[in-house]
N, C-alpha and C positions, 0 to 999 in steps of 0.2 A: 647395601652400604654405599655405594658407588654412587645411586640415584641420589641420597641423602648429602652426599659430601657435592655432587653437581649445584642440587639445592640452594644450600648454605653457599658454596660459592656465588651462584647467580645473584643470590640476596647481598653480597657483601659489594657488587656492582653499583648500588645507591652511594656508596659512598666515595665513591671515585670522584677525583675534583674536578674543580669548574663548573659542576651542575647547579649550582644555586640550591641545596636541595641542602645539604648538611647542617650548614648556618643555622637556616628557618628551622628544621626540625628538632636543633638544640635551644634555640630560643622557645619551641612552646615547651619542650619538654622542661627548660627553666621555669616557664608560668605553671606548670602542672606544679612543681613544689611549691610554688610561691601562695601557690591556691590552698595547698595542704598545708601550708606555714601555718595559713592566714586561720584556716578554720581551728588547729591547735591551738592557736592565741585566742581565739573567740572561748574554745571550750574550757581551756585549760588556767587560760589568763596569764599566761608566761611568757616572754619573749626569750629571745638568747641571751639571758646574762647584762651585757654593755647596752646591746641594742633597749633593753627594759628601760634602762636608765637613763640614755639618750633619750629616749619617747616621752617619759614624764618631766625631764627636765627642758625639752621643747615645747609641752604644753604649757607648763606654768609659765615659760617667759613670755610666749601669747600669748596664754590668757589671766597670767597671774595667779591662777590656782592649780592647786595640786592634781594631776590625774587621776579619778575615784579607780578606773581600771583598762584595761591595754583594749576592751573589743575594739574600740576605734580602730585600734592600730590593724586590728585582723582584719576589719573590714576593708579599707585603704589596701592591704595587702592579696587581698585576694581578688579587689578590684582590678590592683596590675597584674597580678596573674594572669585574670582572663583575660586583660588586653594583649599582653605576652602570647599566651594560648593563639588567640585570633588573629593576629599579625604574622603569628609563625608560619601557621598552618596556609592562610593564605597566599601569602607571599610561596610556600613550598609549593601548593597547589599551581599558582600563577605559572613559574620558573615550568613543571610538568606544562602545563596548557599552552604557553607559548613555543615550547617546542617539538609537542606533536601537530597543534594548531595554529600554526601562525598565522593572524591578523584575525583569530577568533575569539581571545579569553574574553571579549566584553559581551562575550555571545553565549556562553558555554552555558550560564544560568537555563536562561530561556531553550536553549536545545534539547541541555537532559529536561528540562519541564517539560516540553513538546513531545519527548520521545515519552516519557511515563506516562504522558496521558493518552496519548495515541495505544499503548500496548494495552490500555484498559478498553479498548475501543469494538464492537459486533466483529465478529466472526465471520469475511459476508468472501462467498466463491462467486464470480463472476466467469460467466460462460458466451464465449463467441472469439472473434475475431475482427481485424480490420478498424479503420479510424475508432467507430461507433464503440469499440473495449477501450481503447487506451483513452479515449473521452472522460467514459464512464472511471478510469482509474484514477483521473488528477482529479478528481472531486470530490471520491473514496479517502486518497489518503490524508484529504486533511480533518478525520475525523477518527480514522483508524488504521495501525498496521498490521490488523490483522488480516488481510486481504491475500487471497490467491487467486489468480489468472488462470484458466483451463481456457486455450487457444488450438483454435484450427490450424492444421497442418495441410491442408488440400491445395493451398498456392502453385502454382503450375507459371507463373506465368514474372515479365520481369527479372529484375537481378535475382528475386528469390528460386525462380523457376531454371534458372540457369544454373547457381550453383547447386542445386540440385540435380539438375541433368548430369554436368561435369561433376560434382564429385561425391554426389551419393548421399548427400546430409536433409537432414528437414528443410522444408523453406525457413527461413528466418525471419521475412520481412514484416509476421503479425507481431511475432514474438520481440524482433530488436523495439517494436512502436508498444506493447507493455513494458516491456525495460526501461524505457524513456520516460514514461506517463507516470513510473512508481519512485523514481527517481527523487533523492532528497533536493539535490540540485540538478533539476530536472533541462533550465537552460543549456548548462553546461555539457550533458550528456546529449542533447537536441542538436546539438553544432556539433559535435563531434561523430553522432550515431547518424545522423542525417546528411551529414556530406557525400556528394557525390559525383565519380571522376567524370570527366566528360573526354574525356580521350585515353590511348595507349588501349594496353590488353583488359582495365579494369573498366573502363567506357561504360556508364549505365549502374555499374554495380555503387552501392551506398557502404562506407566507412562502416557503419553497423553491423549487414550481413557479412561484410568481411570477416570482421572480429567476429563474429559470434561461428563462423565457417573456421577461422584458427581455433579458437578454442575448443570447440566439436574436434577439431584434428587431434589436439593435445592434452586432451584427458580422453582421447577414444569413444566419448559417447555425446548427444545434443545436449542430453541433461544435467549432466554434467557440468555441463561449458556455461549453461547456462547461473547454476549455481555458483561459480566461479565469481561470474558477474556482475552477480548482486553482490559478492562481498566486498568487491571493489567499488562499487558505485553507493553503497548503504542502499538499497532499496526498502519500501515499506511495502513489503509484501512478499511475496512467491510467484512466478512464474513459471507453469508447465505444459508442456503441447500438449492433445487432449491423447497421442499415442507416438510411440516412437517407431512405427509402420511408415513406411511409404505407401500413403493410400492415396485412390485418384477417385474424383467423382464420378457418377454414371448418371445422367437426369433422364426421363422418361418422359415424352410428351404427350400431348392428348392427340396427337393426329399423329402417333405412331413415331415418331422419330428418335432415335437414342442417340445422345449427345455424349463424350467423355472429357473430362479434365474443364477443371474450373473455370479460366479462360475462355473455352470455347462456350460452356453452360453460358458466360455472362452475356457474352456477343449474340447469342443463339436466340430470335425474336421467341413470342409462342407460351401459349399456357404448360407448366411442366405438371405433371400427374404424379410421378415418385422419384423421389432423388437414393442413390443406393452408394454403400462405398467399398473399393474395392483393397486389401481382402477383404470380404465379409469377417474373419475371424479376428481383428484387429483389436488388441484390450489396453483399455486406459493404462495408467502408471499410479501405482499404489498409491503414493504419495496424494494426487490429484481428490483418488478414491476417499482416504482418509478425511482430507482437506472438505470434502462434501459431507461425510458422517459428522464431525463436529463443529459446523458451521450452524448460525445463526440464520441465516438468509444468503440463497441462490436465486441471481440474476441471469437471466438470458439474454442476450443484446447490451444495447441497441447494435445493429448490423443488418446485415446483407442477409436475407432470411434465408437464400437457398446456399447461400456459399459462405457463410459466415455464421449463422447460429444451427443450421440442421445440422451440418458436417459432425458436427460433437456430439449429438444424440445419434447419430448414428452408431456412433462406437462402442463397439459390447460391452454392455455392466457400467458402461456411465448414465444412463438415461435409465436404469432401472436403479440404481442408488440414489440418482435427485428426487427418484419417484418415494423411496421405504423410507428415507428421512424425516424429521419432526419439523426439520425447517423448513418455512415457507419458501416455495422456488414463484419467482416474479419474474414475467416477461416483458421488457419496455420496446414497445411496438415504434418502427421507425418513422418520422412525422414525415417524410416524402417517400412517395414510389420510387420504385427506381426502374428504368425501360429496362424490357426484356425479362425482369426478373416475376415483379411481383405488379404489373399493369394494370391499374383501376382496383387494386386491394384495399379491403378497406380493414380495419384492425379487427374488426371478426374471422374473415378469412388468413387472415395472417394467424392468428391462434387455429385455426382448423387447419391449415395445414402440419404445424408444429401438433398438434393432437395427431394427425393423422400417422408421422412420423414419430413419434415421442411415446401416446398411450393415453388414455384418458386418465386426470388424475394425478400427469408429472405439474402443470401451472396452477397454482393456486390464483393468480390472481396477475391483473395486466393493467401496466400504465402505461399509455394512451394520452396524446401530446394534444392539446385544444388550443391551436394560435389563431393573432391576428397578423398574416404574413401582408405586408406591404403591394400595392398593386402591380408593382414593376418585378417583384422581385418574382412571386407567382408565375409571370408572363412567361421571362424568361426559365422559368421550370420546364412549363406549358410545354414552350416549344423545344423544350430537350426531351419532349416524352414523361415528364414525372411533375406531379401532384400533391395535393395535402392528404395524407390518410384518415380517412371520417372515422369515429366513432360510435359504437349503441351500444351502451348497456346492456339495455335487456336482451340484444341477442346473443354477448360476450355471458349473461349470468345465464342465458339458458344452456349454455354448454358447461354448466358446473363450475365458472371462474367469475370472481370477482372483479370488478371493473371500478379504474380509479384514472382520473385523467388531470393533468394540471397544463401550466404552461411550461415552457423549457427556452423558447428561441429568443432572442436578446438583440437581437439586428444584425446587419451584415447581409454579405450578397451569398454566402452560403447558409442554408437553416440546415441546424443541427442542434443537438441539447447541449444547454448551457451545464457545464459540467457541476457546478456549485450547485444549481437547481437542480439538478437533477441527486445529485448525492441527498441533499436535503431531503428530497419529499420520498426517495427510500429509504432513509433511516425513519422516518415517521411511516411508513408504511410496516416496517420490520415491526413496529412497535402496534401498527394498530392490528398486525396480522397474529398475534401471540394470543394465549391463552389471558385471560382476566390475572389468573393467579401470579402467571410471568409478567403484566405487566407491574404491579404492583410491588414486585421484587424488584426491577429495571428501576423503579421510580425511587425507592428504597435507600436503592442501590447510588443514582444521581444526587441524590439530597445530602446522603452521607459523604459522598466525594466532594460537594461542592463546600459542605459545611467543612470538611479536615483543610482545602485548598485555602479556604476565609481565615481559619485561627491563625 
């Protein structure tokens, strides 16, 4: 009785004044009768009494003849209704939108549009870390919010690796740069997550890892804090580290030398032979788990192959779940080397190592960046040690994986995939990767949404 009597009180909160909210609400509810007047005089042919008499005695004086019967008048009448109706409502709505949204109501149409169509949008988990994910996520969401982040946690190094040393939490710094990238207002949270002190005790550390280091504090857990996050910022997606373990990397070289911790792996020249993580017993997070069982299409990359997309197959029961699912897992191979890590690679061997780590069987299929990079721009790669990563087909199909390559790079002194381009040609790839019978449902499915959007 108690919860019900709360209830009803909270509900009787609408009518508290100054809200602009009671007026409008009694005005449609006026055109609601006004509409039922109207259709009673159409059916019934009667008006009130006087009002009958006034109606036929105004017609005859303009038009000189008698009124044969009132529907005129119901129609006229329920015409103002409904303007009553849609005046009310709006104006009530408006008085709401301007005062949870201020300087939005001319916007609010197009936003919930944006968000309905977005929520009908692939199902698509995105795997790795560092620049090359949060790329891949501003180009994601603007076609879908069904998106979830599975991020490496092996950061060792910077503000991330620091507060980590100090005080015991995940690195943050993959995870604040997807928060950014899913971001509705992505600007906004960029200048504020991205700032960074340059003196006192905070020197080095980014506005982001901080918050996201309180928040970790104040609900006791990373995931948490993270969750927190997005509901403050609206994000179109999910973001979760790929384990809530403190692991560190171990890389294994071919002339024998054992490397630990990310940082040192990247600085470290040298072919690496096995990458391992420590604890070995380290298990994903349900949630991540799920997020792969009913997803549409799992992406690997694009990233740092050893320290950014292997770290997450290593983690127990995540690389063996991308593997038992129906969805197609896609690896987008990175269009430059990078020194030390993956030297003179070319996208074959980028997929054999990830097979050798992963299993035969987890990649269906690899896209593979074909540019025309600028001569200047090459040079200075050259002399940083990194390259364009070549392509072949047929060596990429004789390991059991399909091969698909487009362009991505847009100009600039950095190459990297253009995020639009690149979202695009994997939703068309989701789509060329399906069963005959799925696509023809998908297409079905498009025609009928586009036709309901047209009426």
């Amino acid at each position: 009785m108690k919860n019900k009597s709360k209830t009803h009180f909270e509900n009787l909160k609408w009518l508290y004044p100054n809200m602009g909210i009671k007026r409008y609400f009694m005005l449609a509810v006026f055109g609601i009768f006004l509409v039922s007047w109207g259709f009673a005089v159409m059916s019934f042919g009667e008006m009130l009494g006087f009002l009958e008499s006034y109606f036929r005695d105004l017609i005859y004086q303009l038009t000189g003849k008698q009124a044969a019967s009132v529907v005129p008048a119901g129609i006229i009448i329920c015409l103002a209704g409904l303007t009553l109706i849609y005046i009310g409502f709006k104006r009530m709505l408006k008085s709401i939108i301007v005062t949870l949204l201020p300087g939005n109501e001319e916007k609010i149409v197009d936003v919930m549009f944006s968000r309905s169509r977005l929520k009908r949008g692939p199902k698509i988990v995105v795997v790795g870390g560092g620049t090359g994910l949060s790329v891949l996520l501003k180009g994601l969401k603007e076609y879908t919010s069904n998106l979830t982040a599975i991020v490496t946690v092996a950061d060792d190094g910077g503000s991330s690796g620091r507060l980590r040393r100090e005080l015991g939490i995940l690195p943050p710094g993959d995870v604040r740069s997807c928060l950014v990238a899913l971001a509705e207002k992505e600007e906004i949270m960029e200048d504020l997550f991205s700032y960074r002190f340059d003196s006192g005790a905070f020197a080095g550390h980014s506005m982001g890892n901080l918050f996201l280091a309180g928040m970790a504090g104040r609900f006791g857990d990373f995931q948490k804090g993270i969750e927190q996050v997005g509901k403050v910022f609206a994000l179109r997606g999910e973001v979760y580290p790929s384990t809530l373990s403190q692991i560190t990397l171990e890389a294994y070289f071919e002339d024998g030398r054992s490397i630990n911790g990310e940082t040192a792996i990247r600085s470290t020249p040298g072919k690496i032979k096995q990458l391992k993580v420590t604890p070995q017993n380290c298990k994903p997070l349900p949630e991540a788990l799920k997020a792969v069982e009913e997803a549409d299409l799992v992406v690997l990359g694009p990233g740092s192959l050893y320290t950014s997309v292997l770290p997450n197959l290593l983690i127990g029961g995540l690389k063996d779940k991308i593997a038992s699912v129906k969805a197609p897992c896609v690896y987008v191979c990175n269009i430059m080397t990078e020194r030390g890590e993956t030297d003179n690679f070319t996208v074959t061997e980028h997929l054999e190592v990830i097979i050798e780590h992963g299993g035969i069987g987890l990649v269906d299929a690899v896209l593979a960046a074909k540019e025309d990079i600028p001569p200047e721009v090459r040079e200075r790669y050259q002399r940083e040690g990194a390259e364009a990563v070549t392509g072949d087909s047929k060596s990429v199909e004789n390991l059991g994986v399909q091969y698909y390559e487009s362009s991505f790079y847009t100009g600039g002194e950095v190459v990297r995939h253009n995020p639009e381009r690149l979202a695009k040609e994997l939703l068309r790839l989701q789509f060329r990767l399906k069963p005959v019978k799925e696509r023809i449902a998908m297409v079905d499915s498009y025609l009928l949404n586009r036709k309901i959007n047209t009426l």
